[in-house]
C-alpha positions in Angstrom: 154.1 -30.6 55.2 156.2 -33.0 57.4 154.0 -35.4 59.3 155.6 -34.8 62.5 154.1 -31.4 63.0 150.9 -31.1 60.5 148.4 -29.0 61.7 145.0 -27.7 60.6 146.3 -27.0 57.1 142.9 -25.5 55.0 140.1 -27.7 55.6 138.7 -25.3 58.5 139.8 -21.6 56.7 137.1 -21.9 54.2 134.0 -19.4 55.3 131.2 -18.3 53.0 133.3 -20.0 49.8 136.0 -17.3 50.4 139.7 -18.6 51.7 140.5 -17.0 55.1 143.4 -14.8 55.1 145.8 -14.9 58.7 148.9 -12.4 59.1 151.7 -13.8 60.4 153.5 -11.1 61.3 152.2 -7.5 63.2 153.2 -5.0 65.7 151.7 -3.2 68.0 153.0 0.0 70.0 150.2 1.1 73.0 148.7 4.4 72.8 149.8 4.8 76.8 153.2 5.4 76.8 153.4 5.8 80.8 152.4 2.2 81.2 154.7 0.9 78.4 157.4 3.2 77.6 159.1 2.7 74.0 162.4 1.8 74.6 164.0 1.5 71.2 167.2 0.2 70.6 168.5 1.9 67.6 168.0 -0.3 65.0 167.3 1.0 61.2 164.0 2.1 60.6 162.7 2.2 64.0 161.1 5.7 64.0 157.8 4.0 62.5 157.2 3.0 66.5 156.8 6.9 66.7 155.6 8.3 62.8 152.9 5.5 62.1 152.2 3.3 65.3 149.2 1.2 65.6 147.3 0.0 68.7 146.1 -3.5 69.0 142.4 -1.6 69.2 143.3 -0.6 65.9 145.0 -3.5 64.0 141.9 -5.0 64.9 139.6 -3.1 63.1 141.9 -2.7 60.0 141.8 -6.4 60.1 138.3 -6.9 60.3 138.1 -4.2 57.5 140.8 -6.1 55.4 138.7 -9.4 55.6 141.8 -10.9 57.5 140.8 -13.8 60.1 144.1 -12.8 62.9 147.1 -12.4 62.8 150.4 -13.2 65.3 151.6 -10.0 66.9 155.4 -9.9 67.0 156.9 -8.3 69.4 158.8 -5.1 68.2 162.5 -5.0 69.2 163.1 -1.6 67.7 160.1 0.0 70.0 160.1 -1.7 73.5 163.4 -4.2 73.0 162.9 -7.5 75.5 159.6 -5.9 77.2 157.2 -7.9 76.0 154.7 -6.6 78.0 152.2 -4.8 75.7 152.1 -7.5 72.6 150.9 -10.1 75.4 148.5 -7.9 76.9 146.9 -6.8 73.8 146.9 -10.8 72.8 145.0 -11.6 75.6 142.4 -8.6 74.7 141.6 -9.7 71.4 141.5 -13.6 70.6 142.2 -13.1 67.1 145.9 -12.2 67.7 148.5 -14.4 69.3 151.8 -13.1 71.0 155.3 -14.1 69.5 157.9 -12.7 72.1 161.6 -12.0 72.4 163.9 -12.5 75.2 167.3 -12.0 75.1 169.0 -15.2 74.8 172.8 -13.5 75.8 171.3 -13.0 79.1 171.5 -15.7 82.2 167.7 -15.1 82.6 167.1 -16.5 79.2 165.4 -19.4 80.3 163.3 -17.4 83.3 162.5 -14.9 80.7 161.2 -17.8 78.3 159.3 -19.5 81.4 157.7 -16.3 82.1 157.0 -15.0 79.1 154.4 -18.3 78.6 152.7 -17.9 81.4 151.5 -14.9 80.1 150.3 -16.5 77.1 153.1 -15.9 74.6 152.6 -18.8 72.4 156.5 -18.1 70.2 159.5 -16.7 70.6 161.6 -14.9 68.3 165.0 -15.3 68.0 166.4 -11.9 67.4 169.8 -11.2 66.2 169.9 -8.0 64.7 172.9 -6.9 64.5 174.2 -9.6 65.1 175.2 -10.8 68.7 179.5 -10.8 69.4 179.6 -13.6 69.8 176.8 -14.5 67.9 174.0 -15.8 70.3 173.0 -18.5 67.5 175.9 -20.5 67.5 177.2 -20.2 71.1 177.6 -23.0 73.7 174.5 -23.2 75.4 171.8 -22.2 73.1 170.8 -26.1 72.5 169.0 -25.0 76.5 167.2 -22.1 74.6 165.9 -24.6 72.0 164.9 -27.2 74.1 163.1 -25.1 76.3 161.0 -24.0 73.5 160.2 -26.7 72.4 159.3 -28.0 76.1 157.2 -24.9 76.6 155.5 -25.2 73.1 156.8 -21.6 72.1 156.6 -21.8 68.3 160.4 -20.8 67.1 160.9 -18.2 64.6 164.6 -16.4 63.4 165.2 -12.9 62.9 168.7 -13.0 60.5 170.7 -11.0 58.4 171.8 -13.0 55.1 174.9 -13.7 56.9 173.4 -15.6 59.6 171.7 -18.4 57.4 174.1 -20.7 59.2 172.9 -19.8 62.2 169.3 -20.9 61.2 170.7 -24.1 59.9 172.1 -25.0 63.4 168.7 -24.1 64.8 167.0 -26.6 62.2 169.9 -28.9 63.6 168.7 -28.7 67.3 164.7 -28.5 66.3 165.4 -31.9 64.4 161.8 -32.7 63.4 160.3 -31.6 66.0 158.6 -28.1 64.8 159.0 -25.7 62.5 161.4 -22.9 62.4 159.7 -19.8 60.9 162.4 -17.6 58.7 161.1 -13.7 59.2 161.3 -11.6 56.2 163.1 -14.7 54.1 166.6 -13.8 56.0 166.1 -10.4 53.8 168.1 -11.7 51.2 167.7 -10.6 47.4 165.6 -12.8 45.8 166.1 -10.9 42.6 169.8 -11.3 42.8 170.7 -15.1 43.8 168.9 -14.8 47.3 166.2 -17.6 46.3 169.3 -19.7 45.4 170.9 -19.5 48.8 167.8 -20.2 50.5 166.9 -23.0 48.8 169.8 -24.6 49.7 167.8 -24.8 53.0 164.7 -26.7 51.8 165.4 -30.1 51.9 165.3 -29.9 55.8 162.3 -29.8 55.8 161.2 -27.9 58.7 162.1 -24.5 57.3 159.1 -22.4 56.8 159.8 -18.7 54.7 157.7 -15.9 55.6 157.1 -13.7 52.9 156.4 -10.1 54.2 155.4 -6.6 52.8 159.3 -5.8 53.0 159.9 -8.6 51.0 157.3 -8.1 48.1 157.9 -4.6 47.6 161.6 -5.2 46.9 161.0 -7.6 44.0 160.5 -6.7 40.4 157.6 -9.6 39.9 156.3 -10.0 43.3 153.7 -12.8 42.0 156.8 -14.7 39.7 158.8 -15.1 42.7 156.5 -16.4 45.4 155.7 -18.6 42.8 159.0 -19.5 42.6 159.8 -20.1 46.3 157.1 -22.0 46.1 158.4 -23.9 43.9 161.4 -24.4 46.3 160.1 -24.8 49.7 156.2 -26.1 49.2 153.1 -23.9 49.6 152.7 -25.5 52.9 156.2 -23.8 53.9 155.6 -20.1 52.7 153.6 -17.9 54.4 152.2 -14.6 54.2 152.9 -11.4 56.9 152.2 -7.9 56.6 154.8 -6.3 59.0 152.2 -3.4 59.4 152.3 -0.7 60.5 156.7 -1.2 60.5 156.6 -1.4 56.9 155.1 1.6 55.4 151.3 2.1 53.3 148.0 1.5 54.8 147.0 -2.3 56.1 144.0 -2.2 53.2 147.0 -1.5 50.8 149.6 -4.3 52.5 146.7 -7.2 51.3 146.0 -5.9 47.8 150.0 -5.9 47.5 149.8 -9.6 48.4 146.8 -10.8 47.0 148.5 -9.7 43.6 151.6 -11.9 44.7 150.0 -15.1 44.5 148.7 -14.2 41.2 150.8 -17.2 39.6 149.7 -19.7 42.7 147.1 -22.5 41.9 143.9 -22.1 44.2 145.3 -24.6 46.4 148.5 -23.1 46.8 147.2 -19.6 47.0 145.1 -20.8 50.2 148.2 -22.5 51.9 150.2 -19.2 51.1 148.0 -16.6 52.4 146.2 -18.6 55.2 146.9 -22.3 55.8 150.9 -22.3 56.5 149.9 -19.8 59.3 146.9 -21.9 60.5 149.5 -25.1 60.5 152.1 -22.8 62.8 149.1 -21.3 64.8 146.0 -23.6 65.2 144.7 -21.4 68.0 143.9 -18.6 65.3 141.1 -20.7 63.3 138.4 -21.0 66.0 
């Protein structure tokens, strides 16, 4: 991993001779919909915010049951949109979760909202642009401010893309420069079975580009295990990381870490660690206490 921001890596997520898993990607919708109201947005799929929701009381015992050591709670666009009011509040209830938030970065309070939003305790932000923004908030004149602010503010930077805005995460690696990661969600939900490992590896050699591999991605792909392997291969263990997307992405949380626990079939022990626990621990040192 690139000197300039190492952090823990595994030496601390070893307990009882068994490697700690984190989950780098939840959502949480609140059992009181009077205090926070879903708001969705009509994106595809959202209806899980309303069939399957889970409440950070509850992600926390299916993580405790799951053997999983915390995970980063993502705020979900498709149930509340830019209130991030309930994945903050239920990260300051439990400390094994930490709060990744989204603003909306085509609004002049972008930079309040950011400001804000860390005072709470929101430790990331995630830059959402699903569908994409006209004109596309990414590339527009005045999103170097967004950046910089983040990286003032210590919010931990993670993009939300379509295959199509790729570019747009290169520009963003562009601004960062060195100084942090920039988290990929769901691998920019490109094929990897068709090419999509190709085209993303075009963005390794950056070196700040981190892929998160989530339950969306894995149960797409013909050999889940060959081609985490593979990106792997691509990107280093120390920039792949693991995330459930639970309860967004369908099957019980139990289920969720079988599914990737046989994924990193093909990974040497060291690798497997780094894959399933120590990329996260590097982007979130505050969830190995």
């Amino acid at each position: 991993m690139d000197q300039r921001w190492q952090g823990l890596g595994t030496g601390r997520l070893e307990r009882s001779g068994l490697t700690l898993l984190l989950d780098s990607h939840l959502h949480v919708v609140s059992p009181d919909g009077a205090r926070h109201p879903l708001a969705p947005v009509g994106l595809p799929g959202d209806s899980w915010a309303t069939t399957r929701p889970a409440s950070v009381d509850v992600l926390a015992a299916d993580l405790v049951s799951a053997g999983v050591g915390g995970g980063v709670l993502v705020q979900a666009v498709g149930a509340y949109g830019y209130d991030n009011s309930y994945v903050v509040e239920a990260a300051e209830r439990f400390d094994q979760f930490v709060a990744q938030v989204v603003v909306d970065h085509t609004s002049s309070d972008r930079v309040a909202d950011l400001h804000r939003w860390a005072t709470r305790g929101a430790g990331g932000v995630r830059l959402f642009d699903i569908p994409a923004a006209d004109p596309r908030w990414l590339g527009v004149p005045g999103f170097e401010e967004v950046v910089e602010v983040c990286l003032d503010l210590g919010l931990r930077i993670a993009c939300c893309v379509l295959p199509d805005g790729l570019d747009d995460v290169a520009r963003v690696l562009d601004l960062v420069a060195g100084r942090a990661p920039v988290v990929l969600d769901h691998c920019g939900f490109v094929d990897l079975d068709t090419g999509g490992l190709v085209t993303l590896a075009r963005l390794a050699d950056r070196g700040d580009l981190v892929c998160k591999v989530t339950s969306h991605v894995l149960a797409g792909l013909v050999d889940p295990a060959a081609t985490v392997a593979r990106l792997v291969a691509a990107f280093g263990a120390d920039h792949v990381c693991w995330g459930s997307d639970h309860p967004q992405h369908e099957g019980s949380y139990a289920d969720k870490v079988a599914l990737v626990s046989r994924a990193a079939d093909d990974l040497t022990d060291d690798q497997r660690a780094m894959f399933l626990a120590g990329t996260t621990a590097n982007l979130w040192p505050e969830l190995v206490r």
